[in-house]
C-alpha positions as CSV (number, residue, x, y, z in Angstrom):
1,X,78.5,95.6,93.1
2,X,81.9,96.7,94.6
3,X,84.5,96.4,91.5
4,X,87.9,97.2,90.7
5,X,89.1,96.5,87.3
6,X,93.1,96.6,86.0
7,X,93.6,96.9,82.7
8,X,96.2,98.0,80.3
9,X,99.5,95.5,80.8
10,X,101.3,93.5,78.2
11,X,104.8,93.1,76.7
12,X,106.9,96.1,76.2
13,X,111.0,96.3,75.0
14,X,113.4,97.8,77.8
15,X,112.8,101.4,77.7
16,X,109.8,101.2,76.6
17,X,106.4,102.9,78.2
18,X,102.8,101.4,79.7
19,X,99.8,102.5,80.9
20,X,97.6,101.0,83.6
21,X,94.5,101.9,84.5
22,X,92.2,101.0,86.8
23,X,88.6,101.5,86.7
24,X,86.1,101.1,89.8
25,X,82.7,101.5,91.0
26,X,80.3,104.3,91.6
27,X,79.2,101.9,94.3
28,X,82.6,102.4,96.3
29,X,82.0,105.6,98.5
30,X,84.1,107.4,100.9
31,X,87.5,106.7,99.2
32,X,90.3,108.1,100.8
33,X,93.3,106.7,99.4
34,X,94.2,104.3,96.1
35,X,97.6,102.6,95.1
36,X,99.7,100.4,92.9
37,X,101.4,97.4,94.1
38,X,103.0,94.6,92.4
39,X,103.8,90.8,92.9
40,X,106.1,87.9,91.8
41,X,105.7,84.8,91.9
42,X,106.2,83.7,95.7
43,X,107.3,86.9,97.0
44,X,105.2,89.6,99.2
45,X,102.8,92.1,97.2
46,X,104.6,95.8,97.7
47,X,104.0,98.8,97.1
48,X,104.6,100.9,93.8
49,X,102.6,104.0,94.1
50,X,99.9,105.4,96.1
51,X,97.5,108.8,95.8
52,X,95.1,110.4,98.5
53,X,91.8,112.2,97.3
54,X,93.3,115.2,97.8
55,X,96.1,115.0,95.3
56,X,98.9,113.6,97.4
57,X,101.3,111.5,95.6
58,X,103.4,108.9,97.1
59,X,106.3,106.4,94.9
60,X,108.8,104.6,95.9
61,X,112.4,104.9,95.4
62,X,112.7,102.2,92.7
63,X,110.3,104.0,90.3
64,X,110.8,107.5,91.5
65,X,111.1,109.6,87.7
66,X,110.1,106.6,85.7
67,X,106.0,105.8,87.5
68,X,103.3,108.2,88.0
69,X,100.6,107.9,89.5
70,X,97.2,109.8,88.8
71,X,93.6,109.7,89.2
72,X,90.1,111.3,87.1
73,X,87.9,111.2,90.4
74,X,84.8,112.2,87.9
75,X,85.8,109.3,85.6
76,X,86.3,106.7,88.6
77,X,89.9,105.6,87.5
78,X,93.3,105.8,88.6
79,X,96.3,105.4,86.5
80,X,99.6,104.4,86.9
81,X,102.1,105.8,83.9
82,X,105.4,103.7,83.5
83,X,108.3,105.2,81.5
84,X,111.0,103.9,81.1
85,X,110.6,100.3,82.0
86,X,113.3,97.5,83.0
87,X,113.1,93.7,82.8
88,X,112.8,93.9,86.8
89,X,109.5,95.5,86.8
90,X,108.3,92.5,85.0
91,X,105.5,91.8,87.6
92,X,101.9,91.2,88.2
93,X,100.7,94.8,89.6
94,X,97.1,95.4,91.2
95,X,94.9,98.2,92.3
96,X,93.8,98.9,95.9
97,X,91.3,101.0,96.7
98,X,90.8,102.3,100.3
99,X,87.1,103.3,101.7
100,X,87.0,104.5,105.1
101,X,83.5,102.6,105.5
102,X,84.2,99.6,103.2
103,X,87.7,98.8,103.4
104,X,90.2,97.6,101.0
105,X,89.0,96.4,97.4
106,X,91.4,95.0,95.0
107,X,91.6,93.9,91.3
108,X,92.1,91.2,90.2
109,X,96.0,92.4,88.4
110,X,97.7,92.6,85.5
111,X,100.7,91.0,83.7
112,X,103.3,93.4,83.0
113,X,106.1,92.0,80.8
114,X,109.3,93.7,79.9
115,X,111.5,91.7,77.7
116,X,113.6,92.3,74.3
């Protein structure tokens, strides 16, 4: 079975720091790319942060110096690091995975809530 898994969101104070994580199958071959995107309510789901197999890290502007993105290939997760957060990156965020044969495979998200 072909699974992507978030994990790791919750409520944090301004400043604070998270860590997702997201966890897939051995059964999802020929990966060439994974990435972070986020959602609110009614609005488009956008990218945050993206990684090729060979390293190559990609953020956007917004979280440039605050979000990285990594990966354990021999583990099967990715990770996305957030420092620094702001009440605006209160957001649902989810995990793609890209194989070349099978496609994209999401998770399912998690809630990320930044609030005093």
């Amino acid at each position: 079975q072909m699974q992507v898994v978030e994990s790791g969101g919750g409520l944090v104070q301004p400043g604070g720091s998270l860590r997702l994580s997201c966890e897939y199958s051995r059964s999802i071959f020929s990966i060439v790319r994974g990435g972070w995107y986020r959602q609110a309510p009614g609005k488009q789901r956008d990218l945050v942060a993206d990684i090729t197999t060979d390293g190559v890290t990609g953020h956007v502007d917004s979280v440039k110096g605050r979000f990285t993105i990594s990966r354990d290939n021999a583990a099967t997760t990715g990770y996305l690091q957030m420092n620094d957060l702001k009440p605006t990156d209160t957001v649902v965020y989810y995990c793609e995975v890209i194989s070349s044969r099978l496609g994209d495979i999401w998770g399912q998200g998690t809630q990320v809530a930044v609030s005093a």
